[in-house]
PDB file of N, CA, C and O in Angstrom:
ATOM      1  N   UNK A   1      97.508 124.666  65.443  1.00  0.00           N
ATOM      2  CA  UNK A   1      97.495 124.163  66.815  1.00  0.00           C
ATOM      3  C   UNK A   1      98.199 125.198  67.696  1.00  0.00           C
ATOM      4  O   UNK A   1      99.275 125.748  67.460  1.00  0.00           O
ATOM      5  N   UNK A   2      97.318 125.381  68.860  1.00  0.00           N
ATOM      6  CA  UNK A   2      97.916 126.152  69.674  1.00  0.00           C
ATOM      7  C   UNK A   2      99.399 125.864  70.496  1.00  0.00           C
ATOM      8  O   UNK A   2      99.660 124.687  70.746  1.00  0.00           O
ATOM      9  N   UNK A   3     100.256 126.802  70.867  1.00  0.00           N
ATOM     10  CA  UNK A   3     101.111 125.948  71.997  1.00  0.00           C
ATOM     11  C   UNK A   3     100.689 125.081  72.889  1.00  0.00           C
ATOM     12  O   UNK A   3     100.996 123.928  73.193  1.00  0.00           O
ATOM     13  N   UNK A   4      99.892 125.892  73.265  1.00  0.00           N
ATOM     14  CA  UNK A   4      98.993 125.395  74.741  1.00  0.00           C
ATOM     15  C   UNK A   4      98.176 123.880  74.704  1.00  0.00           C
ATOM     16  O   UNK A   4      98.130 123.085  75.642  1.00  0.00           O
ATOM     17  N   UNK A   5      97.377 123.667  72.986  1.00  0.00           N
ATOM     18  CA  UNK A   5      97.550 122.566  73.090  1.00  0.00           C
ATOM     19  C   UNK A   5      98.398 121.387  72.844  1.00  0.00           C
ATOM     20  O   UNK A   5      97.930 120.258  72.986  1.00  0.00           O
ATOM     21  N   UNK A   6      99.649 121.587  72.474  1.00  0.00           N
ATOM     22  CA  UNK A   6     100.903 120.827  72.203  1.00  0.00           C
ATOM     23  C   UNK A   6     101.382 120.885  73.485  1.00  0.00           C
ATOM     24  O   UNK A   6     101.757 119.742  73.745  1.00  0.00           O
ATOM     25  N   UNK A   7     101.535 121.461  74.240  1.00  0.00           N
ATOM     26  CA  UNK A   7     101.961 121.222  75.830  1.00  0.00           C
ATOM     27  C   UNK A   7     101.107 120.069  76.439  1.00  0.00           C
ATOM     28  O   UNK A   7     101.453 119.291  77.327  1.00  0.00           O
ATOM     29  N   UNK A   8      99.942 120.123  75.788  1.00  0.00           N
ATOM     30  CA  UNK A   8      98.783 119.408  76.909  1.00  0.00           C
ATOM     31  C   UNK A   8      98.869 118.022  76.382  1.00  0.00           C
ATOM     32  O   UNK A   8      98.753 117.125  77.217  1.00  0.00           O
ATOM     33  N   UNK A   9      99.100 117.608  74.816  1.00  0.00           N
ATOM     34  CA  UNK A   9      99.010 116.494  73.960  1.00  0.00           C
ATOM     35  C   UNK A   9      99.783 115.592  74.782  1.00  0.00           C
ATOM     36  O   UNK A   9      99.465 114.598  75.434  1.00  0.00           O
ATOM     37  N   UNK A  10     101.385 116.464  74.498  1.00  0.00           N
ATOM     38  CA  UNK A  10     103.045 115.900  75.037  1.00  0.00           C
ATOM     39  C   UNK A  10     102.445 115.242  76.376  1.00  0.00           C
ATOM     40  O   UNK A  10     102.533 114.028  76.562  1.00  0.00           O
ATOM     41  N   UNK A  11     101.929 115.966  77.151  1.00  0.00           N
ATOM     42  CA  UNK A  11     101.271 115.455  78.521  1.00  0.00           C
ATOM     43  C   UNK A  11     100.726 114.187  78.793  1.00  0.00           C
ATOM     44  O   UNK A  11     100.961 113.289  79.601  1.00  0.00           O
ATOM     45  N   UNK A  12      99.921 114.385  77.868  1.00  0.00           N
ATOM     46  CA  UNK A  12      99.138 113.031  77.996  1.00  0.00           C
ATOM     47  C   UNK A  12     100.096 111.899  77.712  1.00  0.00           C
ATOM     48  O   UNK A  12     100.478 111.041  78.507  1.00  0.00           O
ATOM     49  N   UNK A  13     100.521 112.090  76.029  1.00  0.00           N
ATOM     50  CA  UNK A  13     101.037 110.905  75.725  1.00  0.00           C
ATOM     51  C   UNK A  13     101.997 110.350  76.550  1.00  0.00           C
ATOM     52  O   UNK A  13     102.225 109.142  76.492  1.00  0.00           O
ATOM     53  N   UNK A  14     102.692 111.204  77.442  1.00  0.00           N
ATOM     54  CA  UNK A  14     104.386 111.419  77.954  1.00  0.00           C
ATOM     55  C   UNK A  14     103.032 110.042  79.761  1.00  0.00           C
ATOM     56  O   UNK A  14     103.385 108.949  80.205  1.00  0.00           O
ATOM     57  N   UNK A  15     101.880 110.742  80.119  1.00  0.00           N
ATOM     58  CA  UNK A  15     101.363 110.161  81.275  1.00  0.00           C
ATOM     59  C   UNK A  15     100.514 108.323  80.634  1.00  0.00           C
ATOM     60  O   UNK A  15     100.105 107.469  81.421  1.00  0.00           O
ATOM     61  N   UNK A  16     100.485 108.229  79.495  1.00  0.00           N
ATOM     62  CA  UNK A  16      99.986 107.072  78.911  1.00  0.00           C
ATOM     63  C   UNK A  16     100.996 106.110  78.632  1.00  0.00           C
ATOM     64  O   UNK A  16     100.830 104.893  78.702  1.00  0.00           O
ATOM     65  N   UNK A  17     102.445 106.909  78.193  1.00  0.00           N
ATOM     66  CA  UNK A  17     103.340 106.359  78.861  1.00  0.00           C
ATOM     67  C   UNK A  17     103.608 105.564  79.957  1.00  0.00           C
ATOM     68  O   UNK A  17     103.798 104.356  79.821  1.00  0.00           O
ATOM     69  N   UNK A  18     103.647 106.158  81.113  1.00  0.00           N
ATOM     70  CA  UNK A  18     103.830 105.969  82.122  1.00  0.00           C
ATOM     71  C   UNK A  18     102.813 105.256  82.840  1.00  0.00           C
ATOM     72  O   UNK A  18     102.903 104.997  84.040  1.00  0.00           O
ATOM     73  N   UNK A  19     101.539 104.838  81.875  1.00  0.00           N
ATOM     74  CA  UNK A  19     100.750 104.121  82.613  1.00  0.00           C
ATOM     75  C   UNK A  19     100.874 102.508  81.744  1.00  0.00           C
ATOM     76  O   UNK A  19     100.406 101.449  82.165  1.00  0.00           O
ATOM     77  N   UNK A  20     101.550 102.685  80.597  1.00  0.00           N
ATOM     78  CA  UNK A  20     101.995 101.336  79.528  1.00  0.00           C
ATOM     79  C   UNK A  20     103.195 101.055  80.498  1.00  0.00           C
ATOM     80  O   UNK A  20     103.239  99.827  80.574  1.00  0.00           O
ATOM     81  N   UNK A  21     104.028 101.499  81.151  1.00  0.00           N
ATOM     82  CA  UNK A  21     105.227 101.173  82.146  1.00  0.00           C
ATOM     83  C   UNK A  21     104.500 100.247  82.822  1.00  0.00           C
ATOM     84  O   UNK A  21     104.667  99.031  82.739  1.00  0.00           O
ATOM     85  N   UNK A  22     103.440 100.981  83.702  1.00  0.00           N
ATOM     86  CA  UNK A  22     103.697  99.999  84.538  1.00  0.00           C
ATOM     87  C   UNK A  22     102.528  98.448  84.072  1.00  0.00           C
ATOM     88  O   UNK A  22     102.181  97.433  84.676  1.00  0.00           O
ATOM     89  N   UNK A  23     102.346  98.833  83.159  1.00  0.00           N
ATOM     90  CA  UNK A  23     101.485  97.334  82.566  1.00  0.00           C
ATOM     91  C   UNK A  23     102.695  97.103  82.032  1.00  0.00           C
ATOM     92  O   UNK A  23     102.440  97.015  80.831  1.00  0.00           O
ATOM     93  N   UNK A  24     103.904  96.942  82.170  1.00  0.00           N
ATOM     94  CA  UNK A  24     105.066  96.564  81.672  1.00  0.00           C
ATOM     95  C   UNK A  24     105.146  96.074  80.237  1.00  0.00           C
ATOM     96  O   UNK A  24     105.539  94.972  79.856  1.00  0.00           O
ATOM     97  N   UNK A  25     104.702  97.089  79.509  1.00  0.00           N
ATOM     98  CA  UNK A  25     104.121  96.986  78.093  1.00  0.00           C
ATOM     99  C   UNK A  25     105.357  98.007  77.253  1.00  0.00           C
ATOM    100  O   UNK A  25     105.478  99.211  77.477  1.00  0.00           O
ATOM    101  N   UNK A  26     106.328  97.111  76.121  1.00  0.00           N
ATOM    102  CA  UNK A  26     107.138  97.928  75.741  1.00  0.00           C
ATOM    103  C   UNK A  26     106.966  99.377  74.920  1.00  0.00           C
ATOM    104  O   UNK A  26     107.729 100.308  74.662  1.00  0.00           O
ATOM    105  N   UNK A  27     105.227  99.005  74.582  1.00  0.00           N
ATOM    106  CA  UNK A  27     104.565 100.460  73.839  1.00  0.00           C
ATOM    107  C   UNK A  27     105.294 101.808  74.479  1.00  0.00           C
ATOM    108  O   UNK A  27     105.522 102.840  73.847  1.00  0.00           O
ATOM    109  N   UNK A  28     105.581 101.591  75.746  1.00  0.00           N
ATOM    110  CA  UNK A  28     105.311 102.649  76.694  1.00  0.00           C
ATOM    111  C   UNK A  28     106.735 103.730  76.317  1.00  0.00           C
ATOM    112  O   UNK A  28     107.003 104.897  76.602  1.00  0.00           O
ATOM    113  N   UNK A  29     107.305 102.844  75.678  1.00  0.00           N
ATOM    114  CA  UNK A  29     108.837 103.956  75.744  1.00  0.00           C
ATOM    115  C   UNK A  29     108.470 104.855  73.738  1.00  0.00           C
ATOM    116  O   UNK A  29     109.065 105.855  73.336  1.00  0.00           O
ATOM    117  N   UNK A  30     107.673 104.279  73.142  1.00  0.00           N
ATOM    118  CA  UNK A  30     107.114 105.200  72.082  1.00  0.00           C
ATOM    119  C   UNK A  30     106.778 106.151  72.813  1.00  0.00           C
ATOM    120  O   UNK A  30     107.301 107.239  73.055  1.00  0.00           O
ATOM    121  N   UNK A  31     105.565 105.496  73.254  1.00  0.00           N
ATOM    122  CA  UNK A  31     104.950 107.001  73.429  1.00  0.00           C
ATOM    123  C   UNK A  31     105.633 107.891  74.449  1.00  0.00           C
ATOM    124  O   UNK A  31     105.154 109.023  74.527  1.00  0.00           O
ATOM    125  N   UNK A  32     106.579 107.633  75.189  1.00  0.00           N
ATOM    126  CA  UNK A  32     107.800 108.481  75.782  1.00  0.00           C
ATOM    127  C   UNK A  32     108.606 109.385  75.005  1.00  0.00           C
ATOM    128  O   UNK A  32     109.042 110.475  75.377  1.00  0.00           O
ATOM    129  N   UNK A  33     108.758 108.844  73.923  1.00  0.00           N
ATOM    130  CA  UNK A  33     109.269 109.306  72.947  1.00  0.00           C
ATOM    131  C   UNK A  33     108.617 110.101  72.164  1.00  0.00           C
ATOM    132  O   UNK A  33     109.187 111.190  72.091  1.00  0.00           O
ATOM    133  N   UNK A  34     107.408 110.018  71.373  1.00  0.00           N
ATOM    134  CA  UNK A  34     106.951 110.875  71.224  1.00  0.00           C
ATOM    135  C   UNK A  34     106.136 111.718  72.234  1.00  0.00           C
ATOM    136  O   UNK A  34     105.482 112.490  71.534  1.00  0.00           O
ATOM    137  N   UNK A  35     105.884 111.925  73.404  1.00  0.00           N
ATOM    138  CA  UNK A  35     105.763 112.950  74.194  1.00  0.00           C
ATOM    139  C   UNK A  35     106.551 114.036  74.330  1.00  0.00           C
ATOM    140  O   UNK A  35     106.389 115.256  74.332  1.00  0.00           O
ATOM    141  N   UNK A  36     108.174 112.658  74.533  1.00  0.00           N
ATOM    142  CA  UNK A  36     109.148 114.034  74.755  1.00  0.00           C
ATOM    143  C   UNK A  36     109.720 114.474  74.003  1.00  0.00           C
ATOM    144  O   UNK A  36     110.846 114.865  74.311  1.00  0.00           O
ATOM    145  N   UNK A  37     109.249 114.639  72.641  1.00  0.00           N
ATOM    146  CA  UNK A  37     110.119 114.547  71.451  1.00  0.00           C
ATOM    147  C   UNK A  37     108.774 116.212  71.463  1.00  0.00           C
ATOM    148  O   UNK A  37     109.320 117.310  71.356  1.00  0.00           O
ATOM    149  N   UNK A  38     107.597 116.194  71.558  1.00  0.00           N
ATOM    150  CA  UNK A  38     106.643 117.228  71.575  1.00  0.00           C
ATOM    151  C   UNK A  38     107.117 118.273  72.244  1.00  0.00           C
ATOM    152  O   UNK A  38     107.511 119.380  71.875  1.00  0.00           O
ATOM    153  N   UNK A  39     106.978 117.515  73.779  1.00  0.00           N
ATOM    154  CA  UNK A  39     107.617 118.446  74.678  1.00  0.00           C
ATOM    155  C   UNK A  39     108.813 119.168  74.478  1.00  0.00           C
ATOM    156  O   UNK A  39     108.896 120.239  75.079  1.00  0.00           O
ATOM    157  N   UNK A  40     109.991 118.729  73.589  1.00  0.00           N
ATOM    158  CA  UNK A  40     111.125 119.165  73.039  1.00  0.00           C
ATOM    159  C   UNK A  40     110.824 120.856  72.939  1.00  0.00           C
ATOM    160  O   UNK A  40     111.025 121.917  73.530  1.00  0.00           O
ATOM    161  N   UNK A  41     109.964 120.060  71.307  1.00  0.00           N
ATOM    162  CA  UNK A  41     109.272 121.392  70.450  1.00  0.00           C
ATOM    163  C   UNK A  41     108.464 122.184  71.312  1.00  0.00           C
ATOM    164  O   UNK A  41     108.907 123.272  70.945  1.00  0.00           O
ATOM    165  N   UNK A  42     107.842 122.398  71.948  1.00  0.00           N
ATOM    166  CA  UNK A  42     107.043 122.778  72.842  1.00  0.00           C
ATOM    167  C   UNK A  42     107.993 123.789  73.878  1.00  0.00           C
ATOM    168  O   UNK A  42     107.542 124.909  74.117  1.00  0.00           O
ATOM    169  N   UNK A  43     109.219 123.409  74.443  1.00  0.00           N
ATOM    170  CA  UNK A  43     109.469 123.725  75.276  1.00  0.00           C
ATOM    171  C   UNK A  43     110.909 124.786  74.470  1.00  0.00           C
ATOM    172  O   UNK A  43     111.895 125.128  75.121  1.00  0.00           O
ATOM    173  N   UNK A  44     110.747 125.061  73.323  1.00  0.00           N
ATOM    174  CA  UNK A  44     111.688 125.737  72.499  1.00  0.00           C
ATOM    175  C   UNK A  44     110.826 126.915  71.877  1.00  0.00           C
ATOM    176  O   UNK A  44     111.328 127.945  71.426  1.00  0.00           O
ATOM    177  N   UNK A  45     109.463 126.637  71.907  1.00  0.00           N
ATOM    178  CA  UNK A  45     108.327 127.832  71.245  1.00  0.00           C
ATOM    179  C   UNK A  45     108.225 128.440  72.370  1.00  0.00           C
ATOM    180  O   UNK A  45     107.899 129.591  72.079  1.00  0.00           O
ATOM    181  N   UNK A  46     108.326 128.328  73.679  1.00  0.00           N
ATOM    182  CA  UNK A  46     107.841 128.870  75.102  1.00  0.00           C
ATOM    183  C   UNK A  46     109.592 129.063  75.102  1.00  0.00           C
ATOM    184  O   UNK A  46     109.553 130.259  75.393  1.00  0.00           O
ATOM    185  N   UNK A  47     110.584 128.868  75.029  1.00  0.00           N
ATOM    186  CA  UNK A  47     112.000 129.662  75.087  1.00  0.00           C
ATOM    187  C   UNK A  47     112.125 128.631  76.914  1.00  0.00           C
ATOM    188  O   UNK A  47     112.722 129.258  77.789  1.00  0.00           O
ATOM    189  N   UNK A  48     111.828 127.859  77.132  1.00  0.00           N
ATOM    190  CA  UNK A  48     112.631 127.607  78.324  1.00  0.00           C
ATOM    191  C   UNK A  48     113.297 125.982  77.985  1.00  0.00           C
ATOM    192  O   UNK A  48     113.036 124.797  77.777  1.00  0.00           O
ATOM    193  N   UNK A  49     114.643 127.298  78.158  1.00  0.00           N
ATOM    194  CA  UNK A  49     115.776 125.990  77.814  1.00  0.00           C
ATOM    195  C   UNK A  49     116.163 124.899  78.891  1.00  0.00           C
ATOM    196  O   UNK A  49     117.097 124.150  78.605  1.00  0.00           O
ATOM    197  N   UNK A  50     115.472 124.735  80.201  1.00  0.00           N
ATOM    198  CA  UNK A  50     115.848 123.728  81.118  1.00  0.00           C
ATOM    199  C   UNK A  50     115.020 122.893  80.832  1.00  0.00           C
ATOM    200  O   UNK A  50     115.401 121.762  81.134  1.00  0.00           O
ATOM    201  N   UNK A  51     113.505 122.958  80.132  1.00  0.00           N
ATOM    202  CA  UNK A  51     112.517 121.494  80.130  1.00  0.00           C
ATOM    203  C   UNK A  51     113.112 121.152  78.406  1.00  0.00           C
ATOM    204  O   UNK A  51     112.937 119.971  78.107  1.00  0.00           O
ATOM    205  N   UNK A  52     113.678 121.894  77.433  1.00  0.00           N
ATOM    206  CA  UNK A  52     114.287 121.363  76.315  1.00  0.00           C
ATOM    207  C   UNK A  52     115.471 120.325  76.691  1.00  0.00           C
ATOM    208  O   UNK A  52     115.520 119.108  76.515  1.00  0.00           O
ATOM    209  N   UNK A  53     116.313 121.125  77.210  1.00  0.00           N
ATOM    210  CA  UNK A  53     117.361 120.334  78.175  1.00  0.00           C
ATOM    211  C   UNK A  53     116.972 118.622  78.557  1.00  0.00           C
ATOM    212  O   UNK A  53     117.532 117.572  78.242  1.00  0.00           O
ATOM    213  N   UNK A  54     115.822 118.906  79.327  1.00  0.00           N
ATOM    214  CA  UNK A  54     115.660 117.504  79.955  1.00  0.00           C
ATOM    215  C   UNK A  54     114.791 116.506  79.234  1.00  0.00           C
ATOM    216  O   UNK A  54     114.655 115.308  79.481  1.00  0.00           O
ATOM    217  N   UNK A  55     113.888 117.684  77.720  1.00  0.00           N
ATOM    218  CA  UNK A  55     113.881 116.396  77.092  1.00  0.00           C
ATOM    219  C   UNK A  55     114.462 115.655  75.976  1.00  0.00           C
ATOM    220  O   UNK A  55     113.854 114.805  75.325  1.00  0.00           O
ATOM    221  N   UNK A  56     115.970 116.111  75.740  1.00  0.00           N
ATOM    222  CA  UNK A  56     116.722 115.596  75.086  1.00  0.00           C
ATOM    223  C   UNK A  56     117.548 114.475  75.979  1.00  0.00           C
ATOM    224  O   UNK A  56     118.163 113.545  75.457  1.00  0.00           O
ATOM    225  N   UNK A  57     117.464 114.718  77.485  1.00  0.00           N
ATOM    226  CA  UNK A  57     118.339 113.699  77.770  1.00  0.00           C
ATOM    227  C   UNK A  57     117.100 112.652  78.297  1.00  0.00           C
ATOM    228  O   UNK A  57     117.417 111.618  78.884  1.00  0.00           O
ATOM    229  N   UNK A  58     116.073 112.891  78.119  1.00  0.00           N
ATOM    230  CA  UNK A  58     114.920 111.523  78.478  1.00  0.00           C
ATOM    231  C   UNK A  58     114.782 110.922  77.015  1.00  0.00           C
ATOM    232  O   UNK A  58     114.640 109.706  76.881  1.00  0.00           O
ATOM    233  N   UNK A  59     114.828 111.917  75.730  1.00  0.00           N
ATOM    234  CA  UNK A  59     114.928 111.076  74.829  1.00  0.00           C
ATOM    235  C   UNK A  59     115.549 110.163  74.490  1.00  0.00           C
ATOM    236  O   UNK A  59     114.957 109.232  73.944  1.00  0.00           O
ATOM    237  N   UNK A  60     117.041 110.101  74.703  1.00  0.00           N
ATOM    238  CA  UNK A  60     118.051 109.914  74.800  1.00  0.00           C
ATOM    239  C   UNK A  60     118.008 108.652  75.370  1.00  0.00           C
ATOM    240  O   UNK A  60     118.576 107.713  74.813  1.00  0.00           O
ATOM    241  N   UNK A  61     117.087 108.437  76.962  1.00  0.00           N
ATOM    242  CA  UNK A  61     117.041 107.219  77.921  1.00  0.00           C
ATOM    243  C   UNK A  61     116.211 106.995  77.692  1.00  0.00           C
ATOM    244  O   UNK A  61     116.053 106.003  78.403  1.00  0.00           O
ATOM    245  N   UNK A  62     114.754 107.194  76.819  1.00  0.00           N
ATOM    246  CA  UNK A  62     113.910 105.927  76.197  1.00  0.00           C
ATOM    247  C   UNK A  62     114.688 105.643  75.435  1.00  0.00           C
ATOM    248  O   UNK A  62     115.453 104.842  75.973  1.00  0.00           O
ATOM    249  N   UNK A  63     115.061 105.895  74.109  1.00  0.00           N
ATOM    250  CA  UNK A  63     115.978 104.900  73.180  1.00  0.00           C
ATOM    251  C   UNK A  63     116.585 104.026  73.974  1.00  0.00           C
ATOM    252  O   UNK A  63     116.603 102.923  73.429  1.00  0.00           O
ATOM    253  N   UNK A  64     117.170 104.028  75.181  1.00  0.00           N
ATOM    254  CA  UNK A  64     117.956 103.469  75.540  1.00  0.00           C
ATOM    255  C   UNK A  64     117.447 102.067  76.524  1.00  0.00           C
ATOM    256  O   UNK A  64     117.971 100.954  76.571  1.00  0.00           O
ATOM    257  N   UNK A  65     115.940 102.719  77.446  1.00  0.00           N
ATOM    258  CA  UNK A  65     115.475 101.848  77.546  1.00  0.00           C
ATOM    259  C   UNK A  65     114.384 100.962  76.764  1.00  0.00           C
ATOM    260  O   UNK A  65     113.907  99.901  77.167  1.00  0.00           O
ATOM    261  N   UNK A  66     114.069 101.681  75.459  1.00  0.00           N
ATOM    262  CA  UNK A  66     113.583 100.571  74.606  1.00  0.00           C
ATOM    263  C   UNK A  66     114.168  99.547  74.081  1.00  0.00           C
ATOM    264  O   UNK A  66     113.625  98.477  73.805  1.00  0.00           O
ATOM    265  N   UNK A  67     115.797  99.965  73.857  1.00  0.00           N
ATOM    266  CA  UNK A  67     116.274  98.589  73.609  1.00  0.00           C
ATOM    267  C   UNK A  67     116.976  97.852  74.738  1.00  0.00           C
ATOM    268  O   UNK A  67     117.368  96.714  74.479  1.00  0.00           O
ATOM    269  N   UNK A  68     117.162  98.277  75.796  1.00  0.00           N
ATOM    270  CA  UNK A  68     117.477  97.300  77.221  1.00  0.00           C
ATOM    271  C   UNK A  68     116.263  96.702  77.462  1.00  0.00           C
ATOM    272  O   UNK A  68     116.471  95.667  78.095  1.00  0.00           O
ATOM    273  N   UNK A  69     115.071  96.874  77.248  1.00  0.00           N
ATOM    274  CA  UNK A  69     113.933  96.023  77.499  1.00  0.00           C
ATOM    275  C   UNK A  69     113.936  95.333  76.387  1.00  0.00           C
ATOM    276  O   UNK A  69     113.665  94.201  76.788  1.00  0.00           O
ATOM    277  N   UNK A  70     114.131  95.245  74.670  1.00  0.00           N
ATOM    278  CA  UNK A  70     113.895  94.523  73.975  1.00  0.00           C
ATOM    279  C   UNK A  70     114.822  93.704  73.973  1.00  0.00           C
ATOM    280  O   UNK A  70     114.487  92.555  73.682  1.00  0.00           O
ATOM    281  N   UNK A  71     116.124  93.922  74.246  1.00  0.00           N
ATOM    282  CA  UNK A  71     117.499  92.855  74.091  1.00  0.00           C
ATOM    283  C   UNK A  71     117.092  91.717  75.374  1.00  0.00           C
ATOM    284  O   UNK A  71     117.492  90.556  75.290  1.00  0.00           O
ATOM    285  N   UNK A  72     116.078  92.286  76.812  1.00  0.00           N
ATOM    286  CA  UNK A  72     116.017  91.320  77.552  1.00  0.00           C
ATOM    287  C   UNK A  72     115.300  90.675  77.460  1.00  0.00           C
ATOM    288  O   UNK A  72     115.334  89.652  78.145  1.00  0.00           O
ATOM    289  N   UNK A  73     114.239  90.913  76.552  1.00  0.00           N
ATOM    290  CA  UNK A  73     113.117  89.943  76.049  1.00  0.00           C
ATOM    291  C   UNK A  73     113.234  88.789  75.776  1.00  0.00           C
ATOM    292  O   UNK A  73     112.596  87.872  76.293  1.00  0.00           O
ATOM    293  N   UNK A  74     114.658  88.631  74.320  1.00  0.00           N
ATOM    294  CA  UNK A  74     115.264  87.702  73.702  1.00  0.00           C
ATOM    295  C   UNK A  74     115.794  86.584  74.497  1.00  0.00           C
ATOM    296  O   UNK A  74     116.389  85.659  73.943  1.00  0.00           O
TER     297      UNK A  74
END
């Protein structure tokens, strides 16, 4: 697999995301997660350490909002 298409994958999943948000569907923080978990890798093969940066701290806040949405479920 190319970089180029691991940039584009992260993309999608990271925007399918964001379209399970707003169907307020808890799927949506997976696939956040694995987007930005791609994008991570992705953004460490291309050497730019500010989009690695930011997706350790979005990883970081899906975990965090997957379980603030599941604890409010209960």
């Amino acid at each position: 697999m190319s970089i180029e298409v691991l940039g584009w994958i992260a993309t999608a999943l990271l925007l399918v995301g964001y379209w399970l948000n707003a169907k307020k569907q808890i799927s949506s923080w997976f696939f956040w997660m694995i987007g930005n978990s791609m994008m991570l890798v992705y953004a460490a093969l291309i050497e730019s350490n500010s989009v690695a940066f930011l997706s350790v701290v979005l990883i970081a806040l899906n975990i965090y909002g997957y379980f603030s949405w599941k604890n409010e479920s209960k």
